[in-house]
N, C-alpha and C positions, 0 to 999 in steps of 0.2 A: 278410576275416578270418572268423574262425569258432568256436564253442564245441569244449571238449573236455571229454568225459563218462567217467571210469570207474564202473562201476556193478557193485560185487561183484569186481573184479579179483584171480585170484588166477593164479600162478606156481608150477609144480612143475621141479623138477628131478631126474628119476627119482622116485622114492617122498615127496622133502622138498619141501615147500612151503616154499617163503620168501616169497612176496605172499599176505597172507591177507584176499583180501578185499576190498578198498579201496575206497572211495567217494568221489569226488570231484567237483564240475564248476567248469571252470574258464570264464570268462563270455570272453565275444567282445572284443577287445583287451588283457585282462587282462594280466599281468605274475605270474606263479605260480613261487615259488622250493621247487624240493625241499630238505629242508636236511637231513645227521643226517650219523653215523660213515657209514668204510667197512663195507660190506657191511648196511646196512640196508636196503636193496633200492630206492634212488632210482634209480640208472641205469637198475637190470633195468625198472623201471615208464618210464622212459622210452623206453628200445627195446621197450617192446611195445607204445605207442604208435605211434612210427616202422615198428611192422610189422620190427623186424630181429628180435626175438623172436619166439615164437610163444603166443600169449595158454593160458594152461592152463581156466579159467573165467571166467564172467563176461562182461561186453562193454565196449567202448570205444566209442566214437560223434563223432567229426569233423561237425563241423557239422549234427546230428543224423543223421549217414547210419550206419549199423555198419561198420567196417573192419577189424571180424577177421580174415577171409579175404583181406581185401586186400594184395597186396604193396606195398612201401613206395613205389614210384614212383606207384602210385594214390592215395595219399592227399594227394597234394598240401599235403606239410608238407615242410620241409629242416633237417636237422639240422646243426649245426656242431660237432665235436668237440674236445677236449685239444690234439689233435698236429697242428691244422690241415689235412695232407689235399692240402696242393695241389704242384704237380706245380714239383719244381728246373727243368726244358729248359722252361717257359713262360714267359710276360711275365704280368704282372702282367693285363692285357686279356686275354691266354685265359686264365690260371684261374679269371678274375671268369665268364669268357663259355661255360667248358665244358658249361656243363650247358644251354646254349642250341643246344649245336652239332645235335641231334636234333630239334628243336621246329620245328614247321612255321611260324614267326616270317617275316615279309621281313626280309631283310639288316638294312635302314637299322631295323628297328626293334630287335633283339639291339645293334646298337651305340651305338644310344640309349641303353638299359638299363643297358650296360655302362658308358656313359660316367656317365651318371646315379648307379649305386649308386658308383661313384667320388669323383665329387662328392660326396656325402652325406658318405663315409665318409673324404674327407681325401685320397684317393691319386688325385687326378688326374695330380698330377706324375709319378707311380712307374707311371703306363700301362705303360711300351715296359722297364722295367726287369726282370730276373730274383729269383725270393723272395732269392738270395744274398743280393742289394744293400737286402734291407728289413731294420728293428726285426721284434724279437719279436712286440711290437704290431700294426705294421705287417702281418706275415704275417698276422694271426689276424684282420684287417681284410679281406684280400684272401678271407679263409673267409666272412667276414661277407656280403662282397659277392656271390660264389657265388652263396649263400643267395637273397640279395635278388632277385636277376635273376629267377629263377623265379616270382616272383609269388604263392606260399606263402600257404596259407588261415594256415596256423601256422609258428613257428618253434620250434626243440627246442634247449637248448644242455646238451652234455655238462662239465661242468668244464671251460668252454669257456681260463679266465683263470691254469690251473695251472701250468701251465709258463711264467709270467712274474714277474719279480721285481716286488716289492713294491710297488715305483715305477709301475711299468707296468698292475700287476694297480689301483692306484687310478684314475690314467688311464685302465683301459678301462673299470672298471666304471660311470663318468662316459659314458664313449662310449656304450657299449651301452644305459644308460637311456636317455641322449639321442636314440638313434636308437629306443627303443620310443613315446617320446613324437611325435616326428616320424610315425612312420607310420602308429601307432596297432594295432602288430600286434597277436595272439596269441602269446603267449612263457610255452613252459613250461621252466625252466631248473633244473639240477643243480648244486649246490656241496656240497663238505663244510667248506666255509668260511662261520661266520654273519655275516661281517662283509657279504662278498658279499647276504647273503639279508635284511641289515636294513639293509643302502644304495639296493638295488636293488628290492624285492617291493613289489607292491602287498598280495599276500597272501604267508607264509609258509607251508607243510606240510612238521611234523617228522616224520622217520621215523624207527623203530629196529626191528628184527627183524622187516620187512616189513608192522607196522602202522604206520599214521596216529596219534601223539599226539597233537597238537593240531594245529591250521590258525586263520589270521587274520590280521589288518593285524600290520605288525610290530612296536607301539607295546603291542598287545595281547598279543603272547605274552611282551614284555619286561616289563609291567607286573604281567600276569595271568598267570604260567603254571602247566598244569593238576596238573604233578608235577614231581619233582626233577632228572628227567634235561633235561625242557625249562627249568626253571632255571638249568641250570649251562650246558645247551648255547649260549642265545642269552642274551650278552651278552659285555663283554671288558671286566678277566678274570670269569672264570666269579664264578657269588653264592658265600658264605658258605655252608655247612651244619652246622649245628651240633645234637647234641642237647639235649633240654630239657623245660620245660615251662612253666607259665603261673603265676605266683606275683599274685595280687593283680591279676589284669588285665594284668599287665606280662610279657612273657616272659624267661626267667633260664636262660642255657646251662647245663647240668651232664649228665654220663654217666648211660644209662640212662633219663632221661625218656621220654612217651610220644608229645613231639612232635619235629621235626624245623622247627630255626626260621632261617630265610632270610633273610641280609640283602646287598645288593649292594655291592662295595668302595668304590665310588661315593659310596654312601649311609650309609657311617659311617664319621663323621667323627673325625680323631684329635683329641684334646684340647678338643674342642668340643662340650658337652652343649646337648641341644636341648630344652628344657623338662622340665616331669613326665613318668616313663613312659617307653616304650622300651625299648631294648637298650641294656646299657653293657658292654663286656668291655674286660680288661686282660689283661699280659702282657710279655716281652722281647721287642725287638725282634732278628727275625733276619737281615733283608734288609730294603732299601731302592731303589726306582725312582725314581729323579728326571724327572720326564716334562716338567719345561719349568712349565706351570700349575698342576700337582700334582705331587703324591711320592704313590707308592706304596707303603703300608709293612706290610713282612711282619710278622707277631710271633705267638707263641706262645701258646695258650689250652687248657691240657690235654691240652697232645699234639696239640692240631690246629691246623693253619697258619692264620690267617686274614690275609685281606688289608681294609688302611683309607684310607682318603685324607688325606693333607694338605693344603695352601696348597705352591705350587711351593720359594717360600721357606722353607719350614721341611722339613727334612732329618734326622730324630733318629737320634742314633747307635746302631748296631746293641751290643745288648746292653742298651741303657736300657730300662727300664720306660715303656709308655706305658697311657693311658686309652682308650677309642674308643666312642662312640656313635651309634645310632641312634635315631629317632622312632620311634613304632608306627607310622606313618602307611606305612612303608616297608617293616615286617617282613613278612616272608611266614612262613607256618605248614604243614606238612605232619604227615598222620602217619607215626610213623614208621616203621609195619609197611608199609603202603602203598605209601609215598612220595606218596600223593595230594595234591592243597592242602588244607586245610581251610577253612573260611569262617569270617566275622568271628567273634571268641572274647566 
């Protein structure tokens, strides 16, 4: 396995730069998730990794070697993308085994390989079978496998789990850490999904408009994050944003204040006050989630939607008046021309 270094990376397309920059290293067996909107420029930084791009500034570095100039077959990475990739007229053993057909390997050892990333990956059965006769899953396993054979300093995965339903996209996301930890690879991976990128990261990197927001353990951008759009991006559902400002130590919603105060749905609780201090808002309620262990419950606070949590058993009816609070311990603070965080008040 091996390091991968952007250092300054940036991206033009004709006159517009959309990578501006970038700086990143991602350490030797890591697990690194790009995370943000479309078109924030995660893929593009991906393929210019992989060498399908063409780097505009800046350098990349593969196990400390430069591989800008290099085409994608030299750099000895394998990407896995979206739409799988592998070929309907084959079995399940050549599409694992295509990329072996050209490699000066003995026989008996490509079919080792082959049978081996099989094994790993659950499809020994489905060897002699055609993609028709597989799961969604299944297919995107038989890419995975591909992959593996080749013996890859790194692995690249493009939205690799999008085109599977809900069910499937949990299950693989299970599979594919599972097999980062078995092999100990290098995995730099693309979602525009954060659920994906706080189940799966060792580290996260938000993007938006081809900068780097933040980067960190996923626990840290959830707990700490640097500004509002990585507030609302990683977590489900998105925080609270409310304006405000700071009355007595305490923070107090209202229009126009000069902060911007953040609380997770999670973390304020309906009808249940949590000592002195905090946040406490009220309002009608307009929508209700019954999620099983919780209720999630919409309600009205000067025109802006906020969401609170329940106890699964308690269900209030839409239109009622409820209370909801948080501790400061929880609030988050921004200002609110910035949207920066601000630090303890």
């Amino acid at each position: 396995m091996a390091t991968i270094t952007l250092d300054k990376l940036t991206k033009r397309f004709g006159k517009t730069e959309v990578i501006h920059g970038i700086d990143l290293d991602v350490k030797d067996g890591e697990f690194v998730v790009f995370v943000g909107p479309s078109g924030c420029g995660k893929s593009t930084t991906l393929r210019m990794i992989a060498g399908l791009e063409e780097v505009s500034g800046g350098e990349i570095r593969i196990g400390g070697r430069v591989v800008n100039e290099l085409d994608p077959k030299s750099r000895n990475i394998a990407m896995v993308f979206q739409n799988y990739a592998i070929y309907p007229h084959m079995t399940v053993r050549q599409n694992i085994g295509i990329g072996l057909y050209t490699s000066k390997l003995e026989k008996g050892e490509k079919a080792r390989r082959v049978e081996e990333a099989a094994r790993i990956l659950g499809l020994d059965p489905y060897l002699d079978r055609r993609p028709a006769a597989l799961s969604g899953g299944q297919r995107q396993r038989v890419a995975m496998g591909r992959a593996m054979v080749r013996d890859p300093v790194a692995f690249l995965f493009d939205e690799p789990l999008s085109n599977l339903d809900a069910q499937l996209r949990a299950q693989m996301r299970i599979e594919i850490k599972a097999l980062h930890q078995r092999l100990g690879a290098t995995i730099a991976y693309v979602t525009h999904d954060q659920v994906e990128a706080m189940t799966m990261a060792d580290r996260i990197v938000v993007m938006r408009d081809g900068y780097i927001l933040q980067q960190g353990r996923p626990m840290e951008l959830y707990s700490n994050p640097v500004d509002v759009f990585t507030a609302r991006f990683i977590g489900t559902p998105s925080m609270n944003v409310l304006p405000g400002r700071m009355e007595g130590g305490a923070p107090v919603a209202g229009a126009g204040g000069p902060i911007l105060i953040g609380v997770r749905p999670q973390d304020l609780q309906v009808g249940r006050r949590a000592g002195e201090g905090g946040l406490t808002l009220s309002g009608p309620v307009t929508a209700v989630e019954p999620l099983g262990p919780e209720t999630l419950v919409h309600f009205d606070v000067d025109g802006e939607t906020v969401i609170g949590s329940a106890p699964g058993s308690e269900i209030p009816e839409v239109g009622s008046r409820i209370e909801a609070h948080a501790p400061d311990s929880v609030i988050h603070r921004f200002d609110a021309e910035t949207e920066k965080a601000l630090g303890p008040s």
